[in-house]
KELUM-744904 format. One line per 3 residues: number of its first residue (from 1); their letters; for each residue x, y, z of C-alpha. Coordinates in pm, 1 decimal, always signed. Layout:
BEGIN
NUM	A	X,Y,Z | ... $
This chain:
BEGIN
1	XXX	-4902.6,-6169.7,-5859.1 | -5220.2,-6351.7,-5750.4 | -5595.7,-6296.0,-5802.3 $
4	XXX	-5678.5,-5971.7,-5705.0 | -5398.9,-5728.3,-5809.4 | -5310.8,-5409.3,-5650.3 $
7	XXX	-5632.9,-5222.1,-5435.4 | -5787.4,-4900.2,-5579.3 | -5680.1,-4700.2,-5232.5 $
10	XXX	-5495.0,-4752.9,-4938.4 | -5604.4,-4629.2,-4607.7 | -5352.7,-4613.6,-4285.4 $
13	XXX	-5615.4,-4649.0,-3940.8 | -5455.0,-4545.2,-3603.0 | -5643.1,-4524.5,-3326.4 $
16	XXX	-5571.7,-4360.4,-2976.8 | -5273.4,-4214.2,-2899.2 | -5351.3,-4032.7,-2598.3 $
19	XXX	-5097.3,-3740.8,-2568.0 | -5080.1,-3563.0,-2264.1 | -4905.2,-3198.2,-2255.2 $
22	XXX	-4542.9,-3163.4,-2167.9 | -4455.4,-3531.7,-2306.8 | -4586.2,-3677.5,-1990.0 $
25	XXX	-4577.9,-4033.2,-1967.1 | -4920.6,-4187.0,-2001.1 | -5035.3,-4308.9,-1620.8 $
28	XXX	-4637.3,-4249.1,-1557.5 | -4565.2,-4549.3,-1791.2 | -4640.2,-4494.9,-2176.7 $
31	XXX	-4444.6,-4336.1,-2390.3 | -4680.5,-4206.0,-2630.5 | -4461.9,-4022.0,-2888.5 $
34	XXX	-4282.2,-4320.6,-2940.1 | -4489.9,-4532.5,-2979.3 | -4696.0,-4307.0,-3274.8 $
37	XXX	-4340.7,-4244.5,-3415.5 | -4203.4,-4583.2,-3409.6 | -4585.9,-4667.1,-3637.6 $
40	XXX	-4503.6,-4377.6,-3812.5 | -4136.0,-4483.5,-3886.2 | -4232.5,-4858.3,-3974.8 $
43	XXX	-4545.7,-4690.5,-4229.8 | -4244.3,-4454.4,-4431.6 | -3990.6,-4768.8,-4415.8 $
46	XXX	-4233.7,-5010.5,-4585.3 | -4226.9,-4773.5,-4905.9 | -4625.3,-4776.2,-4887.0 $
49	XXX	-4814.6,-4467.6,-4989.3 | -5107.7,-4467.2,-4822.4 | -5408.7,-4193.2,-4927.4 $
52	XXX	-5501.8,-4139.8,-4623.2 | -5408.4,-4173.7,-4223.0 | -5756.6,-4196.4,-4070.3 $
55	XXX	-5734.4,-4128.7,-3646.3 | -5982.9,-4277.1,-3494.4 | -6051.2,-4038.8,-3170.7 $
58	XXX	-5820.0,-4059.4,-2824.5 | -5615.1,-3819.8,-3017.8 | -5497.7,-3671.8,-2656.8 $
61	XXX	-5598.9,-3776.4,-2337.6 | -5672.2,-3493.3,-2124.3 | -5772.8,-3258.6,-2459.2 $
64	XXX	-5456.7,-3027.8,-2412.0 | -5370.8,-2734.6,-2642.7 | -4974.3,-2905.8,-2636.0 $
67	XXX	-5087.9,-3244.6,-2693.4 | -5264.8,-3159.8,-3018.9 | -4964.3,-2939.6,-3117.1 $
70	XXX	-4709.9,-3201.4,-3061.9 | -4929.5,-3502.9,-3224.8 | -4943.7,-3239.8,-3526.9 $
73	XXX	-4596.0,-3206.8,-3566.0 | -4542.2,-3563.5,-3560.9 | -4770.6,-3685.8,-3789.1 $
76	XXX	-4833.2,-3392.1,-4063.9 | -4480.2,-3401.3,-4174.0 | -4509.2,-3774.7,-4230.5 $
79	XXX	-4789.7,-3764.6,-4425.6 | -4650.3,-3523.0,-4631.1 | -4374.0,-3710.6,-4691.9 $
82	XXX	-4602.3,-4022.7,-4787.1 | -4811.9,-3809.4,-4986.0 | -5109.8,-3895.5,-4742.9 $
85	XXX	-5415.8,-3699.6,-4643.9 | -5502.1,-3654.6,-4241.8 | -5851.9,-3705.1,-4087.4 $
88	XXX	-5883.5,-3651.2,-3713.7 | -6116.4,-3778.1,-3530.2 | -6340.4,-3704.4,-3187.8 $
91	XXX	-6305.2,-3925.0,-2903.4 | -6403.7,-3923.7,-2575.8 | -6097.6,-3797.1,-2419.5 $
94	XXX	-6094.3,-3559.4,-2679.9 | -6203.3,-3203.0,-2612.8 | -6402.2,-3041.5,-2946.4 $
97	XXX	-6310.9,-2661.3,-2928.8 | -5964.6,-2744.2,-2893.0 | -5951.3,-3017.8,-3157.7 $
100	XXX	-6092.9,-2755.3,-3397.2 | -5812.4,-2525.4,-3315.8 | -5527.0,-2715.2,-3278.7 $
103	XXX	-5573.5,-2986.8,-3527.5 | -5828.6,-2835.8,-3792.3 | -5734.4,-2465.2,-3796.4 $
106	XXX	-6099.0,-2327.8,-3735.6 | -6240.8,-2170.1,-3462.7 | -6324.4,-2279.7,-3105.4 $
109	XXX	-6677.7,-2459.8,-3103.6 | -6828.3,-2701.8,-2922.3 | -7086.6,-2884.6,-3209.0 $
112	XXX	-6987.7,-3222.8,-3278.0 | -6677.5,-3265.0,-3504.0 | -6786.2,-3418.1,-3830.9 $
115	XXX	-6633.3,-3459.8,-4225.2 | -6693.0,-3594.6,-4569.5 | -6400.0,-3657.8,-4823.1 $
118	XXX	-6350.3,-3769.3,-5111.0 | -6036.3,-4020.6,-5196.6 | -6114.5,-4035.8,-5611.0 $
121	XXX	-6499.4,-4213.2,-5572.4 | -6429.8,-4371.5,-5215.0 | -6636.5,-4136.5,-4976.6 $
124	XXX	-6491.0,-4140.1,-4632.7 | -6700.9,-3976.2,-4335.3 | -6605.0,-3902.5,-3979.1 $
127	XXX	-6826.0,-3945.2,-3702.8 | -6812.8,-3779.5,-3401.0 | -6978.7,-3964.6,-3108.9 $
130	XXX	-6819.1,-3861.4,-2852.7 | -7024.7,-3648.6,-2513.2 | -6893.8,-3405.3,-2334.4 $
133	XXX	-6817.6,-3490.0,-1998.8 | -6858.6,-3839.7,-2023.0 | -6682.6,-4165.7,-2192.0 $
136	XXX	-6956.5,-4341.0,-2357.9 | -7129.4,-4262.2,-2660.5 | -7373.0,-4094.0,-2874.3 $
139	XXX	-7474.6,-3986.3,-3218.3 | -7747.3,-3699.6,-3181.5 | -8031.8,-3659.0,-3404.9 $
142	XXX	-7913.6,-3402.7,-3588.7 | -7600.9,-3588.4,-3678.6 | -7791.8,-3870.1,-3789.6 $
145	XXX	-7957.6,-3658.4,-4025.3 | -7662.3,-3473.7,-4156.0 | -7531.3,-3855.7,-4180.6 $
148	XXX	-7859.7,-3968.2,-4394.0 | -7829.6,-3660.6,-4610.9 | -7440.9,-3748.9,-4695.2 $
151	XXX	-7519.2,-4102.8,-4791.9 | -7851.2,-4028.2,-5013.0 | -7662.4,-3985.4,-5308.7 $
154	XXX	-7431.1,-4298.4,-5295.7 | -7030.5,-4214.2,-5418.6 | -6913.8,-4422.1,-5693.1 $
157	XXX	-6688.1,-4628.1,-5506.0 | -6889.3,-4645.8,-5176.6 | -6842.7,-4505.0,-4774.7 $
160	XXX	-6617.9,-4559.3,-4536.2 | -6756.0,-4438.3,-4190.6 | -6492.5,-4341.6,-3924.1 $
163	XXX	-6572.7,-4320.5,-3567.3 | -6472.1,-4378.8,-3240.2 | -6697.3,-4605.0,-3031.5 $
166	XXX	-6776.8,-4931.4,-3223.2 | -7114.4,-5030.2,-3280.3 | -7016.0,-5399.4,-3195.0 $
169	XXX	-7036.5,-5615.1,-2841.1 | -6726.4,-5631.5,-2624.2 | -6706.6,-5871.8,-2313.5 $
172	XXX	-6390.7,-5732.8,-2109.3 | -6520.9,-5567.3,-1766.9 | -6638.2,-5237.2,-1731.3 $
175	XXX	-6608.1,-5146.4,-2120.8 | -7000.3,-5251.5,-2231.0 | -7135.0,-4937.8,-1967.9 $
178	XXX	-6877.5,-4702.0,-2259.3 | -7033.8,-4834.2,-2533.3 | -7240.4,-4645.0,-2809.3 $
181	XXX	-7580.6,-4571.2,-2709.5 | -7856.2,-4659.0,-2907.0 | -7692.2,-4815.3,-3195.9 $
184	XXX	-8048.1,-4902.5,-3372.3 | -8058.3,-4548.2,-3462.9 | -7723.9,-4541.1,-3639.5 $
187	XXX	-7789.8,-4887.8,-3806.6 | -8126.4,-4749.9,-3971.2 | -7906.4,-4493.3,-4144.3 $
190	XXX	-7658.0,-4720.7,-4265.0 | -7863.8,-5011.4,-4373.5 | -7896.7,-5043.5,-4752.2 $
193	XXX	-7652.0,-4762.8,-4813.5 | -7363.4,-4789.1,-4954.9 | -7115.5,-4781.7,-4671.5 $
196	XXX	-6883.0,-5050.0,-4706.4 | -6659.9,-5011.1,-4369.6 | -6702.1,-4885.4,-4034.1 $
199	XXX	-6362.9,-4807.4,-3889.8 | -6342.8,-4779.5,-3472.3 | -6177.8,-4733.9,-3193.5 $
202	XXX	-6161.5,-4692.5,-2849.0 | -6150.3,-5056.0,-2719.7 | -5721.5,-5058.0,-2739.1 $
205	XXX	-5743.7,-5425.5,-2925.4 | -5804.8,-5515.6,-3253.9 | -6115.7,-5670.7,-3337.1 $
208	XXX	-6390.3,-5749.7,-3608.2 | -6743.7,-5779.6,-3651.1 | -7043.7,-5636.3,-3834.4 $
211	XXX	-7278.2,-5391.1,-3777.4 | -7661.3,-5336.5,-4064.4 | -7471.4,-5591.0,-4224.7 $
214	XXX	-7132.3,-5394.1,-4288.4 | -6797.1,-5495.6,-4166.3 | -6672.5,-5294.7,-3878.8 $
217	XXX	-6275.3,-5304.6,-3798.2 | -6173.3,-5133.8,-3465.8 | -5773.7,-5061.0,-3464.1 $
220	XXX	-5550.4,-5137.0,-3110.3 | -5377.7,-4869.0,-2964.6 | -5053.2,-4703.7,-3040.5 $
223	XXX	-5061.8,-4632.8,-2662.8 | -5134.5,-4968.8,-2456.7 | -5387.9,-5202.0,-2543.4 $
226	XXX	-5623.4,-5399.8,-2326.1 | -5545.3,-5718.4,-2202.3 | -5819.5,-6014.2,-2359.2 $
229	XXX	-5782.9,-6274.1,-2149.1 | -5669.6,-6084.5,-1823.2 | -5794.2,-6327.6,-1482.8 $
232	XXX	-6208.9,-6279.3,-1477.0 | -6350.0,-5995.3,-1353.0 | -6013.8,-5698.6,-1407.1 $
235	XXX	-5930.1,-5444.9,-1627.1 | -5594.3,-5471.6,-1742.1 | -5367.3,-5217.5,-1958.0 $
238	XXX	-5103.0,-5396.4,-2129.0 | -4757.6,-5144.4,-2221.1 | -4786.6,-5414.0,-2494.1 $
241	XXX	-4956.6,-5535.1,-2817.6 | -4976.6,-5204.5,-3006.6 | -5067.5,-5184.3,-3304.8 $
244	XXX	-5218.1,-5032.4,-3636.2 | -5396.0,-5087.1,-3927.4 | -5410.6,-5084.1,-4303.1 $
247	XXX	-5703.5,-5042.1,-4476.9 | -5717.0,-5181.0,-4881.1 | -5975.8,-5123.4,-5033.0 $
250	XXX	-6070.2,-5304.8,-5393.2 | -6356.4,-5259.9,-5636.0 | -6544.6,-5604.2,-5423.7 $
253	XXX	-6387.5,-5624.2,-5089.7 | -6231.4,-5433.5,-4861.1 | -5922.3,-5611.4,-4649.7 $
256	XXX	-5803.2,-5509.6,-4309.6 | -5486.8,-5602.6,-4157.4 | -5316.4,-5524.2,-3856.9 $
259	XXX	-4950.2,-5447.2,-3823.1 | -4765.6,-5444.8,-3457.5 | -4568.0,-5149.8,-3330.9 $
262	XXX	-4218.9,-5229.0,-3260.2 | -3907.0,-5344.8,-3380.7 | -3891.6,-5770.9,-3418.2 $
265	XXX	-3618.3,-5985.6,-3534.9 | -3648.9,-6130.3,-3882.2 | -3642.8,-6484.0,-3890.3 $
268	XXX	-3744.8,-6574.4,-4261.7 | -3794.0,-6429.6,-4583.1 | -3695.6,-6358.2,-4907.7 $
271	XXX	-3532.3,-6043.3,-5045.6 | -3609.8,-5788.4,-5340.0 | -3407.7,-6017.4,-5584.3 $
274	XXX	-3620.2,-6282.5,-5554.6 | -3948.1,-6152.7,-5499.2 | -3877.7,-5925.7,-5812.6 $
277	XXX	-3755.0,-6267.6,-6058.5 | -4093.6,-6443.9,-5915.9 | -4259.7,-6130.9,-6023.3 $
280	XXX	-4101.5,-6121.2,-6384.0 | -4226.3,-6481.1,-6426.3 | -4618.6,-6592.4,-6596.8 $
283	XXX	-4827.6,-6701.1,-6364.4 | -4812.3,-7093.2,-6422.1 | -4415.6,-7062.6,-6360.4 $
286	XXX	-4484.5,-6895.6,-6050.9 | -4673.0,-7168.7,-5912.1 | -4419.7,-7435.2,-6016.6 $
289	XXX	-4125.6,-7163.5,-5874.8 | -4258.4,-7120.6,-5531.4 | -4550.8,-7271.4,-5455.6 $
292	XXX	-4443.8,-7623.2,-5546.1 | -4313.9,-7885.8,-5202.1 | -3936.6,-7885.7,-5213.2 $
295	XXX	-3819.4,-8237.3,-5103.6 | -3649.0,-8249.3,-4804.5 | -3300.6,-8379.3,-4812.4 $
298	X	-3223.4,-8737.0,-4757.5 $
């Protein structure tokens, strides 16, 4: 139905779920397993088969051996059951030797965590820009490099970038100081390649921007999220608002929408029988099936 028919590939984006060993409650509150499982749960229910689930750094928060094990064992038996590749990502809470072990089965190192698949001709690369020992963030000069040697020969269906820290403004207190340092240097790799998405996060809200002229899409937490419009001047962590994201990607566009954790009542729709005779019908029936006014009742 529609314009633009099914996309080419399908890309799940979840960003920081901050395990902590032992199942600990996140600051005593959060329960992180469920709210990763309950994504996870709503993502296998939807009958969606996704490529790829892309995690966009904050995998744990403390970097503990039994918080990588137990975000493992939730999510690689879920993407094997939707078929899906997994790409981890570095954050800033995230500590590199032990991601490498625990998540990538390699040995313990401390260089920056880095990748370059292939999903058919879509190219997706992750960034690592995370420093250890501190929040905010950096790409060194020898990533860059490695970065401008990946994208010199473009793919056929264009790059997707994955990284944590944004390269795009945010105005809540405190956050700006965490940003991305020196984002010129990661814009004069990107600009006139053919990376078509950067995906971030980090923030723990959804937004949008661009960044060298490519759209950037940062996912909200599966954790808490960050409170928007909290009274000037405060921080505030919200046990609300989670949420992840799905990536389509077509041959002109790619479209990113955000789905909320959680389980909401239904108070409209239309079920399979319907939606499946609308899809049986040509396209000029459709419109005079469903998208013509129905008078109201006198």
């Amino acid at each position: 139905m529609g314009q633009y028919g099914v996309p080419g590939h399908t890309i799940v984006h979840i960003s920081d779920t901050h395990f902590l060993a032992g199942e600990r409650a996140l600051y005593g509150a959060v329960d992180t397993d469920a709210g990763l499982t309950q994504a996870l749960r709503q993502l296998e229910g939807s009958g969606m088969r996704p490529e790829l689930l892309v995690f966009t750094g904050d995998i744990a928060d403390l970097g503990e051996e039994d918080a990588y094990r137990r975000i493992r064992g939730i999510v690689e038996p879920a993407a094997e059951r939707l078929g899906a590749k997994v790409l981890w990502v570095m954050g800033n809470h995230d500590d590199r030797a032990r991601l490498r072990v625990e998540l990538l089965d390699e040995a313990a190192a401390t260089e920056p965590v880095v990748a370059s698949i292939r999903l058919g001709g879509l190219r997706v690369i992750a960034l690592d820009t995370s420093v250890p020992g501190y929040h905010h963030g950096e790409l060194s000069a020898e990533q860059l490099e490695w970065l401008r040697g990946e994208l010199a020969e473009p793919a056929p269906e264009g790059t997707v970038l994955a990284l944590h820290h944004p390269p795009i403004p945010t105005t809540i207190p405190l956050m700006p100081i965490l940003e991305l340092q020196r984002q010129d240097e990661l814009a004069a790799v990107i600009e006139g390649s053919d990376v078509r998405a950067v995906l971030g996060g980090h923030l723990h809200y959804s937004t949008h921007s661009t960044f060298a002229g490519v759209p950037v899409s940062v996912a909200a937490a599966t954790c808490y999220t960050m409170d928007m419009v909290a009274p000037r001047g405060r921080l505030v962590g919200l046990g609300g608002g989670q949420s992840f994201s799905i990536v389509q990607v077509y041959d002109d566009r790619i479209v990113h929408s955000m789905v909320p954790v959680g389980e909401f009542p239904v108070v409209s729709g239309f079920d399979n029988a319907f939606v499946d005779r609308m899809a049986e019908l040509p396209a000029d029936e459709q419109l005079e099936a469903f998208s013509k006014h129905v008078a109201p009742p006198e």
